[in-house]
C-alpha positions, -999 to +999 in steps of 0.1 A: -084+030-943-109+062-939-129+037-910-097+035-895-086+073-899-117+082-881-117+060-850-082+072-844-091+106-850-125+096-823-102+085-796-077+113-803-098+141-796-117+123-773-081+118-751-079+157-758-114+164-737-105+142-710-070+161-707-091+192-706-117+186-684-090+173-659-070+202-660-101+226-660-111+206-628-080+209-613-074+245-614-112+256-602-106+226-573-076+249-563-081+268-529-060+298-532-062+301-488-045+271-492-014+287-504+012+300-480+026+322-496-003+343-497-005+362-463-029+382-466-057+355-472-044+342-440-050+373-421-083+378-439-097+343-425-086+359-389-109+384-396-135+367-409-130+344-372-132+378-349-096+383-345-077+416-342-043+413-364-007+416-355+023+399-361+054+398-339+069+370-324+057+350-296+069+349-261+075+313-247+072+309-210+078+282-184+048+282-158+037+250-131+010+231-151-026+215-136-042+189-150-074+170-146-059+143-126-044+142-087-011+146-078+000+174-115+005+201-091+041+202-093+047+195-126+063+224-150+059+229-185+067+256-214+045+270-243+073+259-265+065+225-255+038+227-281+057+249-310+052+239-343+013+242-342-014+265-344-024+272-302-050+287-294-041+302-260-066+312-236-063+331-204-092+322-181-104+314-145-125+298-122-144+327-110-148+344-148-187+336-155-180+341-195-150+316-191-170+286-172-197+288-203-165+290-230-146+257-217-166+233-225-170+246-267-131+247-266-129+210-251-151+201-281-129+225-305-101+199-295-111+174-295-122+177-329-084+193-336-064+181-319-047+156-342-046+179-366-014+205-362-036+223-336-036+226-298-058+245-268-037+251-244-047+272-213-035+290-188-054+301-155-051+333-133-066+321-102-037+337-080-019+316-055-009+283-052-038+273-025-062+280-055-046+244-076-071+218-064-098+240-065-085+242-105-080+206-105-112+201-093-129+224-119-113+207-151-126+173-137-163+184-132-160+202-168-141+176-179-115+193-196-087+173-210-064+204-227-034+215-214-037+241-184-009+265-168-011+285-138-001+314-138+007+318-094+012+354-100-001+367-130+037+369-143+025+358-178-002+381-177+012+409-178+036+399-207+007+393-227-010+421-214-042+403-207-061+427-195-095+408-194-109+373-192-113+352-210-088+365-241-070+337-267-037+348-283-039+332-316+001+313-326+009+300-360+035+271-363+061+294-371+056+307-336+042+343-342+016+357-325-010+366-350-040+372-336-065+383-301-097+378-295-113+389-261-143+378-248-162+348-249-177+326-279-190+294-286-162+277-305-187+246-313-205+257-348-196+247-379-183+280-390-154+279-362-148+245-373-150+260-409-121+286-401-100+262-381-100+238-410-092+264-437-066+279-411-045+245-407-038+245-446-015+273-433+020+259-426+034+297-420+026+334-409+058+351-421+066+380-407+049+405-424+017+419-422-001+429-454-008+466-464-039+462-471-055+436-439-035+465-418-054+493-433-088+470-425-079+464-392-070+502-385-099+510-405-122+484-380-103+498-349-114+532-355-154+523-362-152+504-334-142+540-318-168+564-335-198+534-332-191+515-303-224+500-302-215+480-337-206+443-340-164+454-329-152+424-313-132+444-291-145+473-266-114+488-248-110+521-243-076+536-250-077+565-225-095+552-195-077+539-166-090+509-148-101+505-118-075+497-090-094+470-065-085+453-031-093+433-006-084+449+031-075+429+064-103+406+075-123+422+102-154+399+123-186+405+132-195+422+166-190+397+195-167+371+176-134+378+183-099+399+172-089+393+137-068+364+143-091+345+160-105+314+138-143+310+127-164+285+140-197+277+127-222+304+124-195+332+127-200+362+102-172+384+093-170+419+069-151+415+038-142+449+033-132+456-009-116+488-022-127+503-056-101+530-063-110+554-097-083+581-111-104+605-131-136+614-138-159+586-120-190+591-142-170+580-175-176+542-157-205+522-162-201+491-132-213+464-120-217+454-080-183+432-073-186+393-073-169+377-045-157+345-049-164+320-018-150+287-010-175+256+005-190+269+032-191+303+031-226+321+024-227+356+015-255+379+036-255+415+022-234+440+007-236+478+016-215+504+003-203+538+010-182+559-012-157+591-008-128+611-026-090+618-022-072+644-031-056+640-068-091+635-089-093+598-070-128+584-063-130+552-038-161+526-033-157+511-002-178+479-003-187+455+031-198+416+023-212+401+054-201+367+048-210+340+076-194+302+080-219+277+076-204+241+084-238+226+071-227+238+038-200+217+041-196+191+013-186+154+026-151+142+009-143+174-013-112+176+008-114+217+009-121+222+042-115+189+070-142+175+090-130+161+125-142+176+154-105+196+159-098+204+129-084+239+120-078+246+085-067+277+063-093+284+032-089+316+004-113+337+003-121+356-029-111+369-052-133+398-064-140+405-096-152+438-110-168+441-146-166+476-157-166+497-194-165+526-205-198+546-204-191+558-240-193+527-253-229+523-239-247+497-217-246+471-245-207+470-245-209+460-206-231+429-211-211+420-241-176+430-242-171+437-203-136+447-186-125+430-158-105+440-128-097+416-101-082+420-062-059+392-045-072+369-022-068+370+014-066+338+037-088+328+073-087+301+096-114+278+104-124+254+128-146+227+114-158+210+147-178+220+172-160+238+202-179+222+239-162+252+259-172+279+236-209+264+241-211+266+277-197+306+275-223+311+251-247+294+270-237+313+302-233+344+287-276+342+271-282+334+308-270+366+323-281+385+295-317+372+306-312+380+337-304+417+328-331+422+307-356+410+330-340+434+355-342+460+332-380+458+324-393+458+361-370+486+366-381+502+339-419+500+349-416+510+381-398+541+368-422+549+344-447+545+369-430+564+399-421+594+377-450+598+359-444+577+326-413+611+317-392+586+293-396+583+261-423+597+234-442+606+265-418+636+268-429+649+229-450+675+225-476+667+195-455+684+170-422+673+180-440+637+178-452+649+141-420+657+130-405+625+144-428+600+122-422+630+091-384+623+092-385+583+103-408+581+069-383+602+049-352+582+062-370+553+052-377+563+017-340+577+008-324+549+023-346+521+006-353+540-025-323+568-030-294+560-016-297+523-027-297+536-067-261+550-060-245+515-063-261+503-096-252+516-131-281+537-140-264+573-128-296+594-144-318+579-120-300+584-094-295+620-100-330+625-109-340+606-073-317+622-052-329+663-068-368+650-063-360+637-023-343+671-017-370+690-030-397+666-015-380+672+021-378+706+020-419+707+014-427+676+048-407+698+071-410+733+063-441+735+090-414+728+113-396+760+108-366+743+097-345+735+060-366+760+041-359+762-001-369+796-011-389+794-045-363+808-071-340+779-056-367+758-060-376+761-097-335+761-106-339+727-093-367+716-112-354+722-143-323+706-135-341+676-132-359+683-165-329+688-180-309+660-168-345+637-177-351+649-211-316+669-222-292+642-209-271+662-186-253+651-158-246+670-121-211+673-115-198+650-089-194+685-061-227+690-069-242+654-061-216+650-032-235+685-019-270+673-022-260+641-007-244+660+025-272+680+030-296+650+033-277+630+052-270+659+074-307+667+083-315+630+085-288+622+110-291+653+134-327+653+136-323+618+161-307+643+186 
């Protein structure tokens, strides 16, 4: 009996271990993010992902969709299509630099999710409906299979207020929208796929968010305002208005033709962009535009000029020379025809300016840029050669031969009848000093000033445009003309000191004066 006794007292306690270690084992294998009915550990993962919180309720919307296929053009979908997941919504397009590197790590992000109670689904802002196969086009060469809107007229935009590109609006199952993040990122590393995985355990966002994730968010938003240089995932300023841009009526190139004429091959025509500021124009940091071009189309130069309106606006006027190349031409893309007749209509742009606010610092421009973008404007072209236009052309060199030879043997003769009195021959030695002095000094302000004016770094530019002045005054004092007396002179050297050293900046009078008064000297000393 006392053998017995203690193997059923063995097995007894050993049954009570067992018990023990299972339910020890279950409760430390518990994931507490697992739990819906914790919130806040939902909205913590968010911001451990990047997000920026909120929770309100989602706005469905019916838009034409585009697919990677031929022949989806006129199909129409809804958002809600795809309720009862988490979506990952993301506003892009075809001319967004940060968005063409981001597609492909969100392909991958679904394809690894998607049969799991999560969906990409994307919608495009390339404006117009003539912008649809080059869309088409762009998810087959990406080879992107998610589900892609198109939002004609940036309708759906504005309801989301997606103010730059690319930007995914975060939506829970329960259809609330819980969460932003702008910018690009790779969404191919194991700690995305991490967060997604943990994030699906979620069947619910509920409609409240947590005291305490709102206080770290408000908290985040405002050391993201007092250190903008930090690791904020968002950089948008709450007080600075954006820029207002647009394209203006195509004008051509000298010799081609009115504006409703259509461009053959080798044409060049101005596309002419506004850049409208309200307020102060030196809170900005910029970039040059980015125009986009369809097949065919090469861009030449870009030149820009800038002046004010009344009510504290600033405009940049930009020019793109852009010519029509039909060696450029692709064979069977099917954007532009290729018979010898044919006359099609192509898009181009749009523009896209990245701007920021120059509080935030040159960093927040390279990684956290702000986008504006202009419409698109349409032109006609004509593929084929055009025989009659050829023999005017051809005509037309002829006689201009012919007049230029006449010229020069008139010329000579001239010269040599009236005693060579055209030209330099007419310049004294001084006047002919002071004509190389002023041709040199055009040549370094327009080359090495006035070219600084366009890009971002406004301290040089200052600092240039205070050293030409002064540096002029000295090459054509001799001349008896634009003299700086000394005091002036010194007040000017310490500005530049103190805009080198002290970071100050010249008011924009003050630059628009110095500007003037070179310009002026430079342009009225050719008469």
């Amino acid at each position: 009996m006392f053998i017995i006794k203690k193997v059923v007292n063995f097995f007894a306690e050993t049954l009570v271990g067992v018990l023990a270690l299972i339910t020890i084992t279950a409760a430390t294998a518990q994931t507490p993010i697992s739990n819906p009915s914790q919130p806040s550990q939902l909205f913590g993962l968010l911001q451990e992902m990047g997000f920026n919180i909120l929770n309100v309720p989602a706005s469905d919307f019916e838009l034409p969709m585009v697919l990677n296929g031929a022949g989806n053009g006129s199909k129409v979908g809804k958002l809600s299509d795809y309720k009862g997941r988490w979506l990952w919504v993301v506003f892009w397009a075809t001319w967004c630099g940060p968005c063409v590197q981001e597609m492909p790590s969100l392909e991958s992000l679904y394809q690894e999710q998607k049969d799991k109670n999560f969906s990409v689904v994307g919608v495009t802002v390339d404006q117009g409906d003539q912008a649809r196969p080059g869309i088409q086009r762009f998810l087959r060469e990406k080879r992107i299979t998610f589900p892609n809107f198109h939002d004609v007229n940036s309708e759906v935009s504005k309801v989301y207020q997606s103010s730059a590109v690319p930007s995914i609006y975060l939506i829970s199952p329960d259809w609330r929208l819980v969460g932003i993040f702008r910018g690009a990122n790779n969404w191919d590393t194991p700690e995305v796929i991490s967060g997604v995985t943990r994030l699906l355990a979620f069947k619910q966002a509920g409609t409240e968010l947590p005291a305490a994730v709102a206080a770290s968010a408000a908290a985040a938003s405002a050391a993201a305002a007092t250190a903008p240089t930090s690791d904020a995932s968002e950089f948008i300023p709450k007080d600075l208005i954006p820029p207002e841009i647009k394209m203006l009526p195509l004008s051509k190139g000298k010799g081609v033709g009115g504006p409703e004429s259509s461009l053959l091959d080798g044409d060049v025509v101005t596309v002419q962009l506004q850049v409208k500021w309200k307020g102060a124009l030196d809170r900005y940091i910029m970039r040059v535009p980015r125009l986009t071009l369809p097949e065919g189309f090469v861009q030449e130069n870009v030149s820009s000029n800038s002046y004010s309106e009344g009510d504290n606006t600033s405009i940049l006027l930009y020019d793109f020379k852009v010519r029509f190349d039909k060696g450029k031409l692709k064979s069977g893309t099917g954007t532009i025809g290729t018979t010898a007749t044919n006359t099609d209509s192509v898009i181009l742009g749009p523009c896209e300016v990245a701007y920021q606010a120059r509080s935030f610092g040159e960093q927040a421009l390279e990684k956290h840029p702000l986008y504006s973008r202009s419409d698109s404007i349409s032109v006609a072209v004509v593929v084929g050669s055009d025989t009659g236009r050829g023999w005017w052309i051809l005509l037309g060199g002829l006689v201009l031969l012919i007049l230029m030879a006449s010229f020069y043997w008139w010329y000579k003769f001239y010269r040599h009848e009236r005693g060579k009195r055209l030209g330099e021959d007419f310049l004294s030695p001084q006047e002919r000093e002071r004509k190389v002095a002023v041709e040199e000094l055009k040549q370094i302000y327009y080359e090495d000033v006035a070219n600084k004016r366009t890009k971002s770094d406004r301290k040089s530019y200052e600092i240039s445009l205070l050293e030409f002045y002064v540096g002029m005054e000295s090459r054509v004092k001799k001349f008896g003309e634009f003299a700086i007396d000394d005091e002036r002179k010194r007040e000017l050297e310490r500005s530049i000191e103190r805009i080198r050293y002290g970071g100050e900046c010249l008011k924009e009078e003050e630059l628009s004066f110095y500007r003037r008064e070179i310009e002026r000297f430079l342009n009225n000393s050719d008469n």
